[in-house]
C-alpha positions in Angstrom: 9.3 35.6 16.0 6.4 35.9 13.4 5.1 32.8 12.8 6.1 31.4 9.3 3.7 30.6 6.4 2.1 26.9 6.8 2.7 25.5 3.3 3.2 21.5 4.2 -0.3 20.4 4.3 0.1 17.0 3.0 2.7 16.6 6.1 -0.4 17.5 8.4 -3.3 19.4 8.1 -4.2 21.7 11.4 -7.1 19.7 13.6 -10.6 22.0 12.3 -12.4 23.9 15.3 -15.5 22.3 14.5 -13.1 18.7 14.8 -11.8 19.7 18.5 -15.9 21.0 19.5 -16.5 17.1 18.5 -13.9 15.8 20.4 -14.2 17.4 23.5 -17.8 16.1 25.1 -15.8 12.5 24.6 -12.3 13.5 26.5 -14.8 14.5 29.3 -18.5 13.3 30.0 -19.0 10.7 27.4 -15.8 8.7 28.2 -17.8 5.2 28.4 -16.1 1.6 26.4 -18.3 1.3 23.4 -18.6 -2.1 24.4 -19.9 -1.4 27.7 -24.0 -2.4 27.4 -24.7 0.5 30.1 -26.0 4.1 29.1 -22.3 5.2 29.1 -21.6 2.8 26.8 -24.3 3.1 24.5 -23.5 6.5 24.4 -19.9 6.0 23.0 -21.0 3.2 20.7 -23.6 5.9 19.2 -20.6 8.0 18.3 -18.7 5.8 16.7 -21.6 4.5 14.6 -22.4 8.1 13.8 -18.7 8.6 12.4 -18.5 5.4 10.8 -21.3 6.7 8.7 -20.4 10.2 8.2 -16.3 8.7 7.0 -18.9 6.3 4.5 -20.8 9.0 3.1 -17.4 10.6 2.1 -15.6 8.0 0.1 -19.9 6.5 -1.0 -19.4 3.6 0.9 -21.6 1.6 3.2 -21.3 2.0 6.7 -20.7 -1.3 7.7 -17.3 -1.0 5.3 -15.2 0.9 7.0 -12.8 0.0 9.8 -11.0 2.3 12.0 -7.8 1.9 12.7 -4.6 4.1 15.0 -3.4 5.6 11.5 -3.0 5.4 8.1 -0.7 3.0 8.3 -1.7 0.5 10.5 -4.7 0.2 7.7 -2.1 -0.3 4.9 -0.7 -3.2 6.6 -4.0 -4.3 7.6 -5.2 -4.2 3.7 -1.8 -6.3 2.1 -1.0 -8.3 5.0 -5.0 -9.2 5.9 -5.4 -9.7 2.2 -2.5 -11.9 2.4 -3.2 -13.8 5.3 -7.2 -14.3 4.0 -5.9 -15.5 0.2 -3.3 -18.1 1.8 -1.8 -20.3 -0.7 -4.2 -19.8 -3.2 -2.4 -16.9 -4.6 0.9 -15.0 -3.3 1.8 -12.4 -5.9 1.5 -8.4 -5.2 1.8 -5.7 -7.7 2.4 -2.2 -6.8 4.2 0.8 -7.7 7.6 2.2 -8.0 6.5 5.5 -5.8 4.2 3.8 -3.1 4.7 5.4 0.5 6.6 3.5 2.9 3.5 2.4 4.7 2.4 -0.2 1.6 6.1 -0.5 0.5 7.4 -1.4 3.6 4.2 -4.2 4.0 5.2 -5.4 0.2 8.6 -5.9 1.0 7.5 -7.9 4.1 5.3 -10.4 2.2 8.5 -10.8 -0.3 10.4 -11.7 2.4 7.6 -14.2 3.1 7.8 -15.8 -0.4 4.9 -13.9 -2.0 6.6 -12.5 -5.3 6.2 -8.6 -5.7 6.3 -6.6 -8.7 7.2 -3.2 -8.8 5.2 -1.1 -11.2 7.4 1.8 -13.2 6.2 5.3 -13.4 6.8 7.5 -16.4 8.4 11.3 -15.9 5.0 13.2 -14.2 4.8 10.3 -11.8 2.2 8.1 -13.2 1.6 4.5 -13.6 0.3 3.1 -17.3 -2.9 1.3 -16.0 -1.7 -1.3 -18.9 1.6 -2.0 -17.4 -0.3 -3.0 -14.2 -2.3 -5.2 -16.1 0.1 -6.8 -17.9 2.0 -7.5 -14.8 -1.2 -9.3 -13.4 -0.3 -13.4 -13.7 -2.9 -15.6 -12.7 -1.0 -16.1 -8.8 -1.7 -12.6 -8.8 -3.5 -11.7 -5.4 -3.8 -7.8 -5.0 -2.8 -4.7 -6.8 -1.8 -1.6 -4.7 -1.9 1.4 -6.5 -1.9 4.9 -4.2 -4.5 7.4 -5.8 -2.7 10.4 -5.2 1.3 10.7 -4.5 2.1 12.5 -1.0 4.9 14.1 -2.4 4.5 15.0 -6.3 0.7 15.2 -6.0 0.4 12.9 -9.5 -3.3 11.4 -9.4 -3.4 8.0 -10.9 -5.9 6.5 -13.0 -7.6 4.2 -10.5 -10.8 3.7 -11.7 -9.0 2.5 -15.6 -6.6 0.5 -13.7 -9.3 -1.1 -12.2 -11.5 -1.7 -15.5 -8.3 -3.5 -17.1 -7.2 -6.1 -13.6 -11.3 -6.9 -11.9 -11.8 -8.5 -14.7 -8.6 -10.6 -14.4 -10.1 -11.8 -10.7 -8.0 -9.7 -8.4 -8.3 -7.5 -5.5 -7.1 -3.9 -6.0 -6.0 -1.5 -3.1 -5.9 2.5 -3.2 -4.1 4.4 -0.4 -6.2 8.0 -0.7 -4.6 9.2 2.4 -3.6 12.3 0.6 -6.8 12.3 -1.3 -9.6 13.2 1.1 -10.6 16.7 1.4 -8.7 17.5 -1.6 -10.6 15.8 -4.3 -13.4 13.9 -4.4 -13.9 10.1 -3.6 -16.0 7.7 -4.2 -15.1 3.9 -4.2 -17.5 2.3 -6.6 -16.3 5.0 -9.3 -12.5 4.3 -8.7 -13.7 0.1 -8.5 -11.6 -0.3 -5.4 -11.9 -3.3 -3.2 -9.8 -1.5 -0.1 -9.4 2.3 0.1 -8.0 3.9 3.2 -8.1 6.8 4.7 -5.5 9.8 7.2 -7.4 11.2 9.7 -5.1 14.1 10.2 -4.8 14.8 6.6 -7.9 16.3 6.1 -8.1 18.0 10.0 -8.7 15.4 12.0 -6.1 14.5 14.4 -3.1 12.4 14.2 -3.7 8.8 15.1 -6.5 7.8 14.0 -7.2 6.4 10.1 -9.5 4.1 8.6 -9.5 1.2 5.7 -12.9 0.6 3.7 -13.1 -2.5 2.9 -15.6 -3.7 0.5 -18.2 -6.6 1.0 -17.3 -9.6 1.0 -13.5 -8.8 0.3 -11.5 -11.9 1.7 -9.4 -10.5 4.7 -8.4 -11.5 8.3 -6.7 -9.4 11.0 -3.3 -9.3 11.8 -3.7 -7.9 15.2 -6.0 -10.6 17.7 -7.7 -9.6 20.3 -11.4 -8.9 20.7 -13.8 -8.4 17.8 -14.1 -4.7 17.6 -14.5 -3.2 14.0 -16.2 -5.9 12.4 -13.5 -8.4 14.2 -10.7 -7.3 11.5 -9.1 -4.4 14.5 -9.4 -5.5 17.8 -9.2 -3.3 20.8 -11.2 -0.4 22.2 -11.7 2.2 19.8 -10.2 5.3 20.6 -13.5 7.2 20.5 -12.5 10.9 20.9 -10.4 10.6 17.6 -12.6 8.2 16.0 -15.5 11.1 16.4 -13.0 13.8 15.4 -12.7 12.0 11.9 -16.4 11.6 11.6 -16.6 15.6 12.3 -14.2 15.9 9.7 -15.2 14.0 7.0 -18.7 15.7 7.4 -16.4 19.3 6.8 -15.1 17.5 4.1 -18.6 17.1 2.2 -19.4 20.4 2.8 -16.1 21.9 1.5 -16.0 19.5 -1.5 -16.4 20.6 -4.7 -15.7 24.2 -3.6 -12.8 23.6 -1.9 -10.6 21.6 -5.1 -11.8 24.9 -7.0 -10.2 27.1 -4.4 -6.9 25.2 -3.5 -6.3 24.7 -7.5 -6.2 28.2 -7.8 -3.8 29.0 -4.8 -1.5 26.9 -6.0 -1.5 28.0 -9.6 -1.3 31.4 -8.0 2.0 30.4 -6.0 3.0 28.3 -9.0 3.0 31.4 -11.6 4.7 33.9 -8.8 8.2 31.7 -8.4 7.9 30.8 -12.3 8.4 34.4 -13.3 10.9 35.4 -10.3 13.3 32.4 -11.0 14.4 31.3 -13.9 14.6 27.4 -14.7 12.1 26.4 -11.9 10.9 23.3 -13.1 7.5 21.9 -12.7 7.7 17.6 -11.4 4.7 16.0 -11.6 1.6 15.9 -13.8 1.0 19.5 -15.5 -2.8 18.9 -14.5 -3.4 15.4 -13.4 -2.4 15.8 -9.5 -3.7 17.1 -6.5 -5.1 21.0 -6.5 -2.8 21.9 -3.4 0.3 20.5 -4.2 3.0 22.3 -6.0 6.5 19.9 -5.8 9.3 22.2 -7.8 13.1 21.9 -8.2 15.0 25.2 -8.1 18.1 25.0 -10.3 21.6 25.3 -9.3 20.7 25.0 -5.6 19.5 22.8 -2.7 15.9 22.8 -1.9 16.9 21.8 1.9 19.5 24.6 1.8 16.2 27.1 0.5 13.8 26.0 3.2 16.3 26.3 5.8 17.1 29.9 4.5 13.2 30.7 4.7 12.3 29.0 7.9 11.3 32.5 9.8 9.1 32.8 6.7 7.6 29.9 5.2 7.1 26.3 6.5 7.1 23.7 4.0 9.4 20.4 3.1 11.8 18.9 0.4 8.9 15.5 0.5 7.5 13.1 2.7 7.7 13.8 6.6 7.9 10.0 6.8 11.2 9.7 5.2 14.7 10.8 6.5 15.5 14.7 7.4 18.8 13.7 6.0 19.9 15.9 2.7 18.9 13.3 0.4 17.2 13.4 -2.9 13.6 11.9 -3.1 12.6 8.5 -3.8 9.9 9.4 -6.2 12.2 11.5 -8.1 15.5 8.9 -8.0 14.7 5.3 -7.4 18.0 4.2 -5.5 17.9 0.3 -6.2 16.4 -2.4 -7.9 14.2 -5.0 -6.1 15.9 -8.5 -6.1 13.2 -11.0 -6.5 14.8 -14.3 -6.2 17.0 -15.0 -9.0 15.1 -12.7 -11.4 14.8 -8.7 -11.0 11.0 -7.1 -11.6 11.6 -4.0 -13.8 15.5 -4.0 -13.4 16.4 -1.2 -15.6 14.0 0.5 -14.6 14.2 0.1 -11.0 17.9 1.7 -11.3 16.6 4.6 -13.2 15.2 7.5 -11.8 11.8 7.1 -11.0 10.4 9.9 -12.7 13.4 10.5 -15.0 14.9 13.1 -12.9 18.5 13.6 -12.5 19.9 13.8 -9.1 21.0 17.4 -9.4 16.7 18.4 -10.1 15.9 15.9 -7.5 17.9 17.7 -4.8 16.5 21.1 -5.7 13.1 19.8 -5.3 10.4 21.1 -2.7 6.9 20.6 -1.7 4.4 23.5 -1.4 1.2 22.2 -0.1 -1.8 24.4 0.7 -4.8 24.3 3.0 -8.4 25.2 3.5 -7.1 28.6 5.2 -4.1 29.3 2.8 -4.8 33.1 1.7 -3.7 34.6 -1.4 -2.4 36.9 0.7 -0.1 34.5 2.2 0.9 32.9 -0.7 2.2 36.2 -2.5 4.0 36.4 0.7 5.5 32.8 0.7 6.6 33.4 -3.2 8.2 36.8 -2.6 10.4 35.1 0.5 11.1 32.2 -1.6 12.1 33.9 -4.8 14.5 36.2 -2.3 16.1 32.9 -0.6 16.8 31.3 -4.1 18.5 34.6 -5.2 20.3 34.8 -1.6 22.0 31.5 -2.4 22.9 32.1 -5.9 24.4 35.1 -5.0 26.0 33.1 -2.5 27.4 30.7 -4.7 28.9 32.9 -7.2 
């Protein structure tokens, strides 16, 4: 079978050649602990430095600011629950918002259970936050605010670097998850005013497990792993050098590909964007018209299943209804539909809200959704084929239907 069209990017990115030549020498000769004081040793700690540097130079950030960790994830938790741990008693309330990934909703919802209060941020209908409802939901407990810069699914950009103008004054910490970010657009964390940024290896063709947190100086944090005092003593254990250098080789690609590369992967997905406007009728554009990230195109075909489509154009195309990190079961996203409110005690943060679809879509749109996320190597030519398949699976179920 021909292999099908790679169009979920934002699920994983392919690991660069340039990332596996990196790699390799460390799998093999160079396999010394960084901690090790001998020349095998040195050798490894060398590397590590080298990428710490290179993954600085990409976001502007010092070296000694940036901590790698096993994914994305881990430096999520690291960033609310180290924050947490660091700020004590002092100060126990967390704002984020209503379309956070799991990986810093999940954490929130932890530190709730703790007895930190949380509040959950609305979004309006393309997916973004009003940097003055953050601020207004700052109190003076008010710990950290955890914004993500770029949805995973929707690809709405939010407006970090005005959030932050309106809550540093206000004396809190603010947190960006750019996981979807890097490679894509650029970054830099004294523009945005971030105190904590972090980072997917294997979103911008690195490998899978391995991510990293920046963390600004003289940010109050502690580790919430213990061990031994590698990365600055905030994540112990041996560093998993091979992937550590493999995201140092890719955030040097990265620099060279940025600015070129936004220009490039705008234009793709306009492309693809135009193509299945004009061969289906309705399509209906979620997220911000300009404001989001220039490879992501997240539409809702009317009148049919988006799960239903991809499955109809798996030979053909590759691509997802939203995150990979939720559920494969046929349900419609939490970005789009926001299920529940969040019980807070006696009192409920944003109730109506909360209840209300996220972005204002109705379940029907929601479940006709899809994400079409393009790469470095996306072609044109691919994506007039990915359109042409599509727009022939959406008429193959109507037809079905009828």
């Amino acid at each position: 079978m021909k292999t099908p069209i790679y169009l979920d990017y934002n699920a994983t990115t392919p690991v660069a050649p340039e990332v596996v030549d990196a790699i390799r020498p460390f799998l093999v000769e160079h396999f010394g602990n960084p901690s090790s004081s001998h020349v095998y040793g040195l050798v490894a700690r060398q590397a590590v430095a080298e990428a710490r540097a290179s993954v600085a130079e990409l976001i502007h950030a010092k070296q000694g600011e940036i901590v790698f960790t096993g994914s994305a994830t881990e430096a999520n938790n690291l960033a609310l629950l180290g924050v947490a741990r660091a700020l004590g008693q002092t100060k126990r309330h967390l704002v984020v918002s209503a379309i956070e990934h799991p990986a810093v909703m999940q954490p929130a919802q932890h530190l709730r259970e703790m007895g930190w209060d949380l509040t959950v941020v609305a979004v309006d209908g393309y997916g973004r936050v009003d940097p003055h409802a953050v601020a207004a939901a700052v109190r003076p407990d008010t710990g950290l605010v955890s914004i993500m810069h770029a949805n995973n699914e929707v690809g709405t950009i939010q407006s970090i670097a005005e959030i932050a103008r309106l809550v540093k004054p206000m004396g809190v910490l603010l947190h960006t998850d750019a996981a979807q970010s890097a490679g894509k657009v650029e970054l830099d964390v004294d523009a945005l005013g971030v105190d904590l940024l972090t980072l997917a290896g294997h979103k911008f063709y690195a490998t899978k497990g391995v991510g990293a947190l920046y963390v600004r100086t003289g940010t109050p944090i502690t580790p919430i792993l213990f061990g031994a005092d590698q990365e600055h003593g905030l994540r112990p254990g041996t560093e998993n050098v091979p992937l550590v250098v493999g995201m140092g080789a890719a955030a040097r690609l990265a620099r060279e590909h940025l600015p070129a590369a936004t220009e490039k992967l705008r234009a793709l997905r306009d492309a693809l964007h135009e193509r299945l406007a004009a061969a289906v009728p309705g399509l209906v554009l979620n997220g911000h018209p300009t404001e989001r990230l220039p490879n992501t195109l997240h539409v809702s075909f009317p009148g049919i299943s988006g799960r239903e489509l991809l499955y109809r154009v798996a030979g053909r195309v590759a691509a997802s209804v939203g995150s990979a990190c939720h559920s494969e079961a046929d349900a419609v996203s939490g970005v789009l539909i926001k299920p529940l409110a969040i019980r807070l005690g006696e009192q409920t943060t944003l109730a109506k809200s909360l209840v209300m679809a996220a972005m204002g879509c109705d379940a029907d749109r929601a479940r006709g959704a899809v994400r079409l996320s393009m790469g470095w190597v996306t072609t044109l030519e691919e994506i007039e084929a990915a359109a042409t398949a599509i727009s022939e699976g959406v008429t193959d179920l109507l037809v079905r239907r009828r």
